[in-house]
ChimeraX commands (.cxc) that place a marker at each C-alpha (Angstrom):
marker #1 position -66.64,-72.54,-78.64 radius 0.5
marker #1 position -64.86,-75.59,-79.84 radius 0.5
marker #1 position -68.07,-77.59,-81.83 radius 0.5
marker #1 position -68.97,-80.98,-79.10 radius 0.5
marker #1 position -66.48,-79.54,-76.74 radius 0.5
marker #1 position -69.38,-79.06,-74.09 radius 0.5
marker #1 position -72.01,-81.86,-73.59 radius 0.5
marker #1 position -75.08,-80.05,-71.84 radius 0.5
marker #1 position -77.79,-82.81,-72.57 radius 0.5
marker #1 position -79.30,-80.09,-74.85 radius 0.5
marker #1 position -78.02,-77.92,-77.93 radius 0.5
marker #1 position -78.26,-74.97,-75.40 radius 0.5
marker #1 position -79.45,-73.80,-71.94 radius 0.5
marker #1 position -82.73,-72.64,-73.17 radius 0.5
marker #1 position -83.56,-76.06,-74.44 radius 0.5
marker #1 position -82.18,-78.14,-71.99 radius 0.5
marker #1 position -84.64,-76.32,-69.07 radius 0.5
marker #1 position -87.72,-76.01,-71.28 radius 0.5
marker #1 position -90.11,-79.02,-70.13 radius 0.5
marker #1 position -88.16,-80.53,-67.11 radius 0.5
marker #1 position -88.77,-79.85,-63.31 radius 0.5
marker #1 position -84.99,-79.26,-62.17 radius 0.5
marker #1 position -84.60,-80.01,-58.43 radius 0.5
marker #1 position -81.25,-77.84,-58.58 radius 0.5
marker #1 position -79.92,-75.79,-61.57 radius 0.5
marker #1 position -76.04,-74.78,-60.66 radius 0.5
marker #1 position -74.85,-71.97,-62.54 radius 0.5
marker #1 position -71.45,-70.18,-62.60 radius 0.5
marker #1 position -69.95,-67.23,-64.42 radius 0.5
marker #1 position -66.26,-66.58,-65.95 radius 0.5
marker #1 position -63.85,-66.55,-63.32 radius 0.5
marker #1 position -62.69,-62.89,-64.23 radius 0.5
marker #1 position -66.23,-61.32,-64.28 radius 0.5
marker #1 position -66.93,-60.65,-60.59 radius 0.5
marker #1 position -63.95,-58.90,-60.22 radius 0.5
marker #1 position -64.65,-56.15,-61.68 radius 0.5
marker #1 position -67.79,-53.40,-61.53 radius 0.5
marker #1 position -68.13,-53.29,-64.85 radius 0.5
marker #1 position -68.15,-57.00,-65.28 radius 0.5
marker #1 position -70.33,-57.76,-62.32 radius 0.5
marker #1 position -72.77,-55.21,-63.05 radius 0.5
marker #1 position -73.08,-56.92,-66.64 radius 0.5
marker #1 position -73.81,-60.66,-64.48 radius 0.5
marker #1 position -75.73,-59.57,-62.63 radius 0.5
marker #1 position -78.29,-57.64,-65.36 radius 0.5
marker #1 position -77.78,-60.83,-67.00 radius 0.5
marker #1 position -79.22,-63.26,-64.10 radius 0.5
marker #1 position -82.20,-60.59,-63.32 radius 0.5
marker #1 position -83.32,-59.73,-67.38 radius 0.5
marker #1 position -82.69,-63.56,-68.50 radius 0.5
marker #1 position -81.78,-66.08,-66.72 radius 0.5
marker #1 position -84.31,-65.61,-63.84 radius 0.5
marker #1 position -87.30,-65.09,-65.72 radius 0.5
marker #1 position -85.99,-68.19,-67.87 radius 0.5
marker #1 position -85.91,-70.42,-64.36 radius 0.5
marker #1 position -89.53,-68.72,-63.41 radius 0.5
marker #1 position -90.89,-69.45,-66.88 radius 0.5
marker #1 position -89.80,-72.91,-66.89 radius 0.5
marker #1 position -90.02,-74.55,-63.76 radius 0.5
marker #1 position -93.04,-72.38,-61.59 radius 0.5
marker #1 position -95.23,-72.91,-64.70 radius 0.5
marker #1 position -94.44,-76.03,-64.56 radius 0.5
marker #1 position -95.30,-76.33,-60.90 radius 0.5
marker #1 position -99.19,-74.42,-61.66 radius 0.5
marker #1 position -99.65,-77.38,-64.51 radius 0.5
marker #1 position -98.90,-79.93,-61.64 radius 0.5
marker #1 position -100.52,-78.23,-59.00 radius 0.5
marker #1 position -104.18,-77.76,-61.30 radius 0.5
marker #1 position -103.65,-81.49,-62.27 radius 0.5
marker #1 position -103.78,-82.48,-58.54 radius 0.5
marker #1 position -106.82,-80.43,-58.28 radius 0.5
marker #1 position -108.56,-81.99,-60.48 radius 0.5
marker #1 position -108.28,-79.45,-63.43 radius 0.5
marker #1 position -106.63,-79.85,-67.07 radius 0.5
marker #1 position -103.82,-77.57,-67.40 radius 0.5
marker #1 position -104.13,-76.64,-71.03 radius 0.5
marker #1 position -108.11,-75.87,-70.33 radius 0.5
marker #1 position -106.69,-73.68,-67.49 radius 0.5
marker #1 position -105.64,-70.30,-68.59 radius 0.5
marker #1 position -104.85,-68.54,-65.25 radius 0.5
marker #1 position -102.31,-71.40,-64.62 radius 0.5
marker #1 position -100.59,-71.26,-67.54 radius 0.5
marker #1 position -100.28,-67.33,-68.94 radius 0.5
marker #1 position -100.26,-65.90,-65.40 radius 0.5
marker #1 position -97.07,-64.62,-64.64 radius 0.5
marker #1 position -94.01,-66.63,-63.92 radius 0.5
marker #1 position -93.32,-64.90,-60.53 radius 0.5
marker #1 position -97.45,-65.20,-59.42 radius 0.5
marker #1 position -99.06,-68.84,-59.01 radius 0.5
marker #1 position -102.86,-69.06,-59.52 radius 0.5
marker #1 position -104.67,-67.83,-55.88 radius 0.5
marker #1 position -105.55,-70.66,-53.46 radius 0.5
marker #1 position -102.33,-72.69,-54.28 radius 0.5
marker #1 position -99.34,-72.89,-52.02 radius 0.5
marker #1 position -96.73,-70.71,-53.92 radius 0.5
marker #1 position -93.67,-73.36,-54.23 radius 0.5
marker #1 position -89.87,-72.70,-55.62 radius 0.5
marker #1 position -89.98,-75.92,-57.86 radius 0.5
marker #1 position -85.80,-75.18,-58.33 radius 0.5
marker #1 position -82.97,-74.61,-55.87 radius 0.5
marker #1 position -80.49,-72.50,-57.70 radius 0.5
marker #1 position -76.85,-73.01,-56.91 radius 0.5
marker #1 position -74.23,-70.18,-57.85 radius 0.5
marker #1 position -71.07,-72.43,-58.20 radius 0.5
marker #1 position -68.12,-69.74,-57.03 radius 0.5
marker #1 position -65.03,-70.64,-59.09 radius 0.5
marker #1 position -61.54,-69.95,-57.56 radius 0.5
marker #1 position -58.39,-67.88,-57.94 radius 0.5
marker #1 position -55.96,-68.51,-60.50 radius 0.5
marker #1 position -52.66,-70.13,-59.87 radius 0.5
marker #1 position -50.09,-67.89,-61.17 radius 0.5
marker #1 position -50.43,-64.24,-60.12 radius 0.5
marker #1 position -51.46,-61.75,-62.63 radius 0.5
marker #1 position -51.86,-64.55,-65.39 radius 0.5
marker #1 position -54.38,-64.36,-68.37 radius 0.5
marker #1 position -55.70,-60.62,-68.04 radius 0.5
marker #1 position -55.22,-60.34,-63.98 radius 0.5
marker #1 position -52.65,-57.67,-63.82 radius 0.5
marker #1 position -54.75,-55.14,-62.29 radius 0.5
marker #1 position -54.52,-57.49,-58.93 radius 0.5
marker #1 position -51.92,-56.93,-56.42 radius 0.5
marker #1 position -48.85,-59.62,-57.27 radius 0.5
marker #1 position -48.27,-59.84,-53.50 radius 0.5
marker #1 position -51.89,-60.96,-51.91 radius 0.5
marker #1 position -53.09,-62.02,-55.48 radius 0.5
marker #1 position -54.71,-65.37,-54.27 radius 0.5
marker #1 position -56.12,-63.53,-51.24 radius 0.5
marker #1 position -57.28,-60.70,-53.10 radius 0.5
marker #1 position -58.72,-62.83,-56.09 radius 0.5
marker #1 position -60.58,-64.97,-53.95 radius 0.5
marker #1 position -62.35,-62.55,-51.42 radius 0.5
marker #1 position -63.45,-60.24,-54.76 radius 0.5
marker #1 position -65.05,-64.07,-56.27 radius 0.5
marker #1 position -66.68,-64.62,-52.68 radius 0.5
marker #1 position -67.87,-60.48,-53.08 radius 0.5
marker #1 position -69.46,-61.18,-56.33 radius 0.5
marker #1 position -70.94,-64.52,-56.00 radius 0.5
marker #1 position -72.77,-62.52,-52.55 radius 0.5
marker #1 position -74.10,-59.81,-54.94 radius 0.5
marker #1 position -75.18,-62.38,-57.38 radius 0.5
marker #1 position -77.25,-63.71,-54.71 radius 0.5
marker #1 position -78.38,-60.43,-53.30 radius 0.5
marker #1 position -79.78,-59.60,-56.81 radius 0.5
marker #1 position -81.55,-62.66,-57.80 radius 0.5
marker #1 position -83.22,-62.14,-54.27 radius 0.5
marker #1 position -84.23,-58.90,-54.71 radius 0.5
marker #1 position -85.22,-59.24,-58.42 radius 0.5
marker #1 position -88.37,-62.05,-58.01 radius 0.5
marker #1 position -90.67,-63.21,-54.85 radius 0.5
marker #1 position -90.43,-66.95,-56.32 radius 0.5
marker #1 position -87.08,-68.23,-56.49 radius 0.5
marker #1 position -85.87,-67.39,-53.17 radius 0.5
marker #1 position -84.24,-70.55,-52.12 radius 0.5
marker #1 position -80.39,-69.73,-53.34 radius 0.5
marker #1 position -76.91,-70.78,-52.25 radius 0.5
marker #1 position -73.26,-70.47,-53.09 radius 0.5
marker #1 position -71.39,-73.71,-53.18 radius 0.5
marker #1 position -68.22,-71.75,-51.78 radius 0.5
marker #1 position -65.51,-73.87,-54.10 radius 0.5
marker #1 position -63.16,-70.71,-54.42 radius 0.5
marker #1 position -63.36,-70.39,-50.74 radius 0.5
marker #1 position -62.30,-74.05,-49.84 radius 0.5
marker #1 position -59.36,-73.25,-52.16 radius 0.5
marker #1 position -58.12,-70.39,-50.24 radius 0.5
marker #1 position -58.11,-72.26,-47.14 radius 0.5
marker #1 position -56.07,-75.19,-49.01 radius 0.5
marker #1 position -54.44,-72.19,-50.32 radius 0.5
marker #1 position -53.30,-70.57,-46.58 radius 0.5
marker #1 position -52.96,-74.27,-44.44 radius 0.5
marker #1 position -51.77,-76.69,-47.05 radius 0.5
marker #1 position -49.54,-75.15,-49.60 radius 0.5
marker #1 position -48.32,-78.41,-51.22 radius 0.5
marker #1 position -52.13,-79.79,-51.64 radius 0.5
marker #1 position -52.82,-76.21,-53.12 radius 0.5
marker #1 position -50.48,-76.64,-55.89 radius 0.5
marker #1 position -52.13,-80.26,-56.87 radius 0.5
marker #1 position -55.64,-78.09,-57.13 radius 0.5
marker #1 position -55.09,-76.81,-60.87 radius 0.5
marker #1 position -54.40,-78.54,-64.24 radius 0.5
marker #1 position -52.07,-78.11,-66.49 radius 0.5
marker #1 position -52.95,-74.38,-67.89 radius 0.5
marker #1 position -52.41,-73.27,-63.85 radius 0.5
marker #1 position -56.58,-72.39,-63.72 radius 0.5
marker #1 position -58.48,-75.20,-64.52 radius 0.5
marker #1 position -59.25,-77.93,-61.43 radius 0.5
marker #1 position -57.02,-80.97,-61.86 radius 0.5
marker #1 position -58.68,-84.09,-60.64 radius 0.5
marker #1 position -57.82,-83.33,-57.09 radius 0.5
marker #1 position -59.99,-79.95,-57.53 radius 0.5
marker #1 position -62.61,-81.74,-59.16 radius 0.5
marker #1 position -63.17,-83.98,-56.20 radius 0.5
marker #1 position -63.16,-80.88,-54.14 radius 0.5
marker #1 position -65.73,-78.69,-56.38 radius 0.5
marker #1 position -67.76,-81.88,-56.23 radius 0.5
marker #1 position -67.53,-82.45,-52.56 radius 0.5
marker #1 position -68.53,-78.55,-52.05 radius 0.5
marker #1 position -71.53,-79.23,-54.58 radius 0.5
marker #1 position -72.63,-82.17,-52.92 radius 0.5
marker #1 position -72.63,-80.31,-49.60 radius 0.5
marker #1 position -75.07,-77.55,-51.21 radius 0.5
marker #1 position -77.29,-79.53,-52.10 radius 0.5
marker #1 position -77.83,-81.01,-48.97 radius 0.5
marker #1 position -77.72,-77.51,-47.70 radius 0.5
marker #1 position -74.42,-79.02,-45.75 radius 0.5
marker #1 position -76.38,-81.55,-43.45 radius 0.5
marker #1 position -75.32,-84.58,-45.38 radius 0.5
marker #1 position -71.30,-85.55,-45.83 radius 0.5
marker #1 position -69.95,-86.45,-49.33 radius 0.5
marker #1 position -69.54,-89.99,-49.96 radius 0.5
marker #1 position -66.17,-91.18,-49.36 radius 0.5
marker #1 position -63.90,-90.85,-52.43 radius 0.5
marker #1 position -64.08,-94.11,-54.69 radius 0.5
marker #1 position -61.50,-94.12,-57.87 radius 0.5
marker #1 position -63.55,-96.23,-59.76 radius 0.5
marker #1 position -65.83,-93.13,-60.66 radius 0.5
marker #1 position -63.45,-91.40,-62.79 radius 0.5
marker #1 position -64.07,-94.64,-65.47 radius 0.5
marker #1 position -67.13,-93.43,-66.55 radius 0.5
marker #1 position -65.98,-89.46,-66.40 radius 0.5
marker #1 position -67.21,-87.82,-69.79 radius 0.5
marker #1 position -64.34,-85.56,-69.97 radius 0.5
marker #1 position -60.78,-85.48,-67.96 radius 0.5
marker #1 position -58.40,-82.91,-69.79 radius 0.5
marker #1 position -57.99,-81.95,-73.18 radius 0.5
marker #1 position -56.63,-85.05,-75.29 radius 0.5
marker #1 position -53.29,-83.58,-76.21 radius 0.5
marker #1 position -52.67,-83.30,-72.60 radius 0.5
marker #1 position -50.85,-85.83,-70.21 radius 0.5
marker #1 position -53.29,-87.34,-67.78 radius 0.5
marker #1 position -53.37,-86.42,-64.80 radius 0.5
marker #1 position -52.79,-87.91,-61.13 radius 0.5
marker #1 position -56.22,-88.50,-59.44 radius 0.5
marker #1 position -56.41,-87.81,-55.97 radius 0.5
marker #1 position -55.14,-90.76,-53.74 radius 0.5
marker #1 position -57.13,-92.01,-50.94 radius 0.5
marker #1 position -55.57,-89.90,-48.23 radius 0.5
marker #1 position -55.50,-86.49,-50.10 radius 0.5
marker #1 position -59.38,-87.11,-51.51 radius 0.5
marker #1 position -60.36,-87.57,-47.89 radius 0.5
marker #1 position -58.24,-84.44,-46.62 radius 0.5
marker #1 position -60.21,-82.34,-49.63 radius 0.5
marker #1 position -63.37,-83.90,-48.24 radius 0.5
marker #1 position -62.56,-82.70,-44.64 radius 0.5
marker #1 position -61.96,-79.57,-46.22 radius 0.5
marker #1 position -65.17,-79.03,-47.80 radius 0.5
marker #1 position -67.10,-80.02,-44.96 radius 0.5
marker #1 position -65.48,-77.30,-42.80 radius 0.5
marker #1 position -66.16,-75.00,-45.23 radius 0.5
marker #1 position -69.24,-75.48,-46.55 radius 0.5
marker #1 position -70.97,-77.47,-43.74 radius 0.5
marker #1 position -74.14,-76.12,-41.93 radius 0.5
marker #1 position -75.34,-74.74,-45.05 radius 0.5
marker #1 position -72.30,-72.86,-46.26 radius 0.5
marker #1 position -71.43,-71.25,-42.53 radius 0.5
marker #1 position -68.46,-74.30,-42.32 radius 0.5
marker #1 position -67.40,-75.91,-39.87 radius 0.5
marker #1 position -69.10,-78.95,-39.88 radius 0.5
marker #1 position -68.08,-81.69,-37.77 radius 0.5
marker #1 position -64.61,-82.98,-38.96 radius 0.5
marker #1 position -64.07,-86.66,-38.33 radius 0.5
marker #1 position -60.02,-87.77,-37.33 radius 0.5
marker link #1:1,2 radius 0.2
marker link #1:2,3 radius 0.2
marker link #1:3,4 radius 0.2
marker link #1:4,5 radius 0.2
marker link #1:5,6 radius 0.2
marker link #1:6,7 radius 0.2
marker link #1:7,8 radius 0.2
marker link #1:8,9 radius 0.2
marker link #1:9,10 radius 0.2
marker link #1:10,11 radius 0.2
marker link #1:11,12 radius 0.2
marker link #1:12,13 radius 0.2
marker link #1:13,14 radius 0.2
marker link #1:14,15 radius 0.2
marker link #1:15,16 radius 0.2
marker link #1:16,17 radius 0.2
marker link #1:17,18 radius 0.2
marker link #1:18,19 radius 0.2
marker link #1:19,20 radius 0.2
marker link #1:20,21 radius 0.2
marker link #1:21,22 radius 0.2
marker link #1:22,23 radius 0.2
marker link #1:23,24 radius 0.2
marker link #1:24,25 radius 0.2
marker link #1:25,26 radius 0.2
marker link #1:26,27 radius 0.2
marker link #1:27,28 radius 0.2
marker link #1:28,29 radius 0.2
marker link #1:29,30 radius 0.2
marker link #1:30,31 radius 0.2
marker link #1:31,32 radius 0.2
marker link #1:32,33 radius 0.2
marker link #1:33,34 radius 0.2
marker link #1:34,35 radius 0.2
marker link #1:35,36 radius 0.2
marker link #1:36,37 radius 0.2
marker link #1:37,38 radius 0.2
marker link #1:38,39 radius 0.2
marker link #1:39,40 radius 0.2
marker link #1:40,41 radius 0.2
marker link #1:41,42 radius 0.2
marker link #1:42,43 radius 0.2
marker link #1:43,44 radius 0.2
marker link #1:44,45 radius 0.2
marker link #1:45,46 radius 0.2
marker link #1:46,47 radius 0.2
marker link #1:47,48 radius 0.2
marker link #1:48,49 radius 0.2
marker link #1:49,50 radius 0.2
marker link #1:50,51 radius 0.2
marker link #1:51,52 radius 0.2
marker link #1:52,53 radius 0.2
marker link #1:53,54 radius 0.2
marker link #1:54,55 radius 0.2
marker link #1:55,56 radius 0.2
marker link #1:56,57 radius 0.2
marker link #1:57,58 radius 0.2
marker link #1:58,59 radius 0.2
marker link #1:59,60 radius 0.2
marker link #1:60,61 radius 0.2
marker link #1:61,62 radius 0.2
marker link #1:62,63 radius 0.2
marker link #1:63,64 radius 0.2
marker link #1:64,65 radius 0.2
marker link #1:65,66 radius 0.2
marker link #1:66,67 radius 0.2
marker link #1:67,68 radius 0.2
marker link #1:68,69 radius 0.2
marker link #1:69,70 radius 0.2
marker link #1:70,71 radius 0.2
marker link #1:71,72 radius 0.2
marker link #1:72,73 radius 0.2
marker link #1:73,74 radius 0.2
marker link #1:74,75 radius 0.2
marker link #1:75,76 radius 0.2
marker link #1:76,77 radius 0.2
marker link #1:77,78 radius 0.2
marker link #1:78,79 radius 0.2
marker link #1:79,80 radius 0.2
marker link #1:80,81 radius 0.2
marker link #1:81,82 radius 0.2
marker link #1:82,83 radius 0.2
marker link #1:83,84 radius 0.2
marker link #1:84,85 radius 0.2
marker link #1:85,86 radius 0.2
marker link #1:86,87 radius 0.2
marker link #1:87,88 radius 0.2
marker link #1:88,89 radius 0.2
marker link #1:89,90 radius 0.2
marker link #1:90,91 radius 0.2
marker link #1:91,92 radius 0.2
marker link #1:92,93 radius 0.2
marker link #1:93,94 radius 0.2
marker link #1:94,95 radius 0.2
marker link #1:95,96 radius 0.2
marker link #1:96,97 radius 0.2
marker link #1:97,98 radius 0.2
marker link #1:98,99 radius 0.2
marker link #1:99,100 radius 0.2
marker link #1:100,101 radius 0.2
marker link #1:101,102 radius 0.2
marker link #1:102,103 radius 0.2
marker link #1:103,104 radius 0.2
marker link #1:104,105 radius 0.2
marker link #1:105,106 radius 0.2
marker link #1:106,107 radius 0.2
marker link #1:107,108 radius 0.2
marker link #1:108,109 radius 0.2
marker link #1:109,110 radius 0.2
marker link #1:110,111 radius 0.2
marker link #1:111,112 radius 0.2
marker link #1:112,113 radius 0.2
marker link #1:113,114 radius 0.2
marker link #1:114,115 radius 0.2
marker link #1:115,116 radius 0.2
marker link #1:116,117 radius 0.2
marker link #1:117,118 radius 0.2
marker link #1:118,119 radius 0.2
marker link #1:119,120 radius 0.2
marker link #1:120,121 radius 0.2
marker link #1:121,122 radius 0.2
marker link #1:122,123 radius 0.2
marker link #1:123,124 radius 0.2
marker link #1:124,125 radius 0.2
marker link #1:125,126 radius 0.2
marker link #1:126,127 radius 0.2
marker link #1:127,128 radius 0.2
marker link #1:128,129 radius 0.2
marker link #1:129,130 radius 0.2
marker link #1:130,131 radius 0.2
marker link #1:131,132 radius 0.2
marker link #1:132,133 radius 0.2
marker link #1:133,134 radius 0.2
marker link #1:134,135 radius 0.2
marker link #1:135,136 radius 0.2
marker link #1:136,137 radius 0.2
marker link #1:137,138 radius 0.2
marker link #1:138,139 radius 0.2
marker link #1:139,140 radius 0.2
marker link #1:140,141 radius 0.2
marker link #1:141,142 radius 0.2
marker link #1:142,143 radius 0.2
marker link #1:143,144 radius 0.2
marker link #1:144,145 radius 0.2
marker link #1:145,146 radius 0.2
marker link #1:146,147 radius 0.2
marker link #1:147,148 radius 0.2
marker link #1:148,149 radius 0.2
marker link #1:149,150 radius 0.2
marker link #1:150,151 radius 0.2
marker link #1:151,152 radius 0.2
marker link #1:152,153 radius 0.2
marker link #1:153,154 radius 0.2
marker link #1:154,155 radius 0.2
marker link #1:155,156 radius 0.2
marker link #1:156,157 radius 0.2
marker link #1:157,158 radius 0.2
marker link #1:158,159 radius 0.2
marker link #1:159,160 radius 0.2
marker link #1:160,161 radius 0.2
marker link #1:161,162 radius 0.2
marker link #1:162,163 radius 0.2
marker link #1:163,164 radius 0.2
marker link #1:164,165 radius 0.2
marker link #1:165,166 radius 0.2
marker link #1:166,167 radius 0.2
marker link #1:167,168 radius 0.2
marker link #1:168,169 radius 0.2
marker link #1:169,170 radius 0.2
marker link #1:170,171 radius 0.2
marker link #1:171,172 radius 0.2
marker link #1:172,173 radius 0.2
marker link #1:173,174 radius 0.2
marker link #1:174,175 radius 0.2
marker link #1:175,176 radius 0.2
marker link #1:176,177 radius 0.2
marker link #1:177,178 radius 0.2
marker link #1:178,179 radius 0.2
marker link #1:179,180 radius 0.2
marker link #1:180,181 radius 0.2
marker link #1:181,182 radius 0.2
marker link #1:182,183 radius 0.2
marker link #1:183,184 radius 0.2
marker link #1:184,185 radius 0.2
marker link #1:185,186 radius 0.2
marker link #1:186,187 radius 0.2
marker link #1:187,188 radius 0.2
marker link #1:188,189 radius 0.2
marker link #1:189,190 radius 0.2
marker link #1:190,191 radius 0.2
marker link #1:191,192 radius 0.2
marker link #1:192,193 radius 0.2
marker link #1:193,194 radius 0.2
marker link #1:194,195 radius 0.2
marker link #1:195,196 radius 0.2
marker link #1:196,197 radius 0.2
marker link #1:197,198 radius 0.2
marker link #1:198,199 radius 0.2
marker link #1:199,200 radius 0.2
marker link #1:200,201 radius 0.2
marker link #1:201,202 radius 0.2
marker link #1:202,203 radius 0.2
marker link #1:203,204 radius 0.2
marker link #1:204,205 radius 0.2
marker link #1:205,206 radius 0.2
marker link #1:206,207 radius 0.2
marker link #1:207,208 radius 0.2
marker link #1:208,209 radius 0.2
marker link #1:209,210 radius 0.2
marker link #1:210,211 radius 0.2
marker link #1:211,212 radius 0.2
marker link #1:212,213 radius 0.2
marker link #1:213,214 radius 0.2
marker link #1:214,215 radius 0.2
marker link #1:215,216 radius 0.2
marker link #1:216,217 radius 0.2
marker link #1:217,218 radius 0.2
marker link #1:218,219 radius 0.2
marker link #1:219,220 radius 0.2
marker link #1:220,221 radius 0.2
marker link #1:221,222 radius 0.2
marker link #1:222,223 radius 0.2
marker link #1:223,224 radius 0.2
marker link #1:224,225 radius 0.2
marker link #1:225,226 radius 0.2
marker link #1:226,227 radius 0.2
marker link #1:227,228 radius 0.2
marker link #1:228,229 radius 0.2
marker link #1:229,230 radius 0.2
marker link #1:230,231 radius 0.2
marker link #1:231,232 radius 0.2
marker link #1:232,233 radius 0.2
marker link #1:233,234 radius 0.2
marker link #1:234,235 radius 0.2
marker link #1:235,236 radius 0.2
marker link #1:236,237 radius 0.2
marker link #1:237,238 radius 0.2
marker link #1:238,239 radius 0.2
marker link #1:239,240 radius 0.2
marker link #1:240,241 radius 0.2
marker link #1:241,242 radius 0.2
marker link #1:242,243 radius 0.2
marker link #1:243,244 radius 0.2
marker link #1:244,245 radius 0.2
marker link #1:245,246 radius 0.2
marker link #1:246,247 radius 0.2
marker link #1:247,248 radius 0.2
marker link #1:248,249 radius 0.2
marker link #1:249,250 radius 0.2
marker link #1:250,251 radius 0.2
marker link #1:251,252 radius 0.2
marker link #1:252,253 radius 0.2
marker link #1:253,254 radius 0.2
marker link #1:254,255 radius 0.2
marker link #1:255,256 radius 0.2
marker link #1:256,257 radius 0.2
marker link #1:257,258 radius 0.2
marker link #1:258,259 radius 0.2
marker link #1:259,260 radius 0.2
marker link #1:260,261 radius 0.2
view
């Protein structure tokens, strides 16, 4: 990792959960790993041995401290509360996710059979790459479901998905999707991951804002400084991505949500 490449808020993950109450916490794996058996088996091991019990530690112990303060208690007199385990909450309070977890699907590369993808079919490749993302992102789901009783409020902002249908209906907005290196988002897929985001957390009953340009001035990172900027999305394409991702991921990631003319 390059050193201040990434900007967290924290030195690492660990940190950066320890001692908040997260109303969401959006995760996402490497593109390539859900692919594969081998590599999904390895994500998914991953969410149920660390990450999960990481989100339970954190944020349901939080929600016993808060819950023994509104009774009237002191959480640090109150053992049960705070060294019970992270999937239990102490008896005769309402057991409460404190976190919505969000499994941010990435999409299919641009040029087939690029950076280690040569196993996928060169004819179909988008297809192909996209349905195995929208495979793995469902088993990542599955498992964390399966692996706790807590944390069982979880949803896939579908972002390789909207792609593909760009992808199969608009070619020549497709192509504007991807930087540079042909597999990171461009601004034009930025404004569509972010649309797709914004309809997850608002479990698709809420439309993203209409696109304002003025919010890229304050963006903490566009592409890599030895890069040519970029063209950001005009007004007509940054509403057709925003139609997009409401069809998709409206109704709580079933699509199609109302599309306004």
């Amino acid at each position: 990792m390059v050193p201040n490449y990434y900007d967290i808020g924290a030195p690492d993950p660990q940190t950066l959960l320890e001692g908040h109450e997260w109303d969401f916490v959006v995760l996402n794996d490497h593109t390539q790993a859900p692919l594969r058996n081998a590599t999904r088996a390895k994500s998914i091991a991953t969410l149920q041995t660390h990450i999960v019990p990481r989100l339970l530690t954190t944020t349901l112990s939080l929600s016993s401290e808060t819950a023994v303060k509104s009774h009237g208690g002191e959480s640090g007199n109150d053992t049960t509360a705070t060294t019970a385990p992270p999937t239990q909450i102490q008896q005769g309070q309402e057991q409460q996710q404190a976190t919505i977890l969000i499994l941010l699907q990435t999409f299919s590369y641009k040029i087939p059979q690029m950076r280690g993808t040569q196993d996928l079919p060169a004819i179909g490749y988008v297809e192909t790459f996209s349905e195995l993302l929208r495979e793995g992102y469902e088993e990542y789901r599955s498992a964390i479901l399966a692996s706790n009783d807590a944390l069982q409020d979880v949803r896939i902002a579908p972002v390789g998905q909207a792609v593909l249908h760009l992808y199969l209906h608009d070619p020549d907005l497709w192509e504007q999707l991807y930087s540079w290196d042909d597999f990171h988002p461009s601004p034009l897929g930025t404004w569509l991951e972010a649309c797709c985001l914004h309809l997850t957390i608002h479990n698709g009953d809420r439309p993203p804002p209409r696109y304002n340009p003025s919010w890229w001035d304050d963006a903490r990172r566009m592409q890599p400084p030895e890069q040519h900027a970029m063209p950001l999305p005009t007004p007509e394409q940054a509403e057709t991505l925003r139609q997009v991702a409401m069809k998709v991921c409206g109704n709580g990631g079933v699509g199609d949500m109302e599309i306004q003319p």
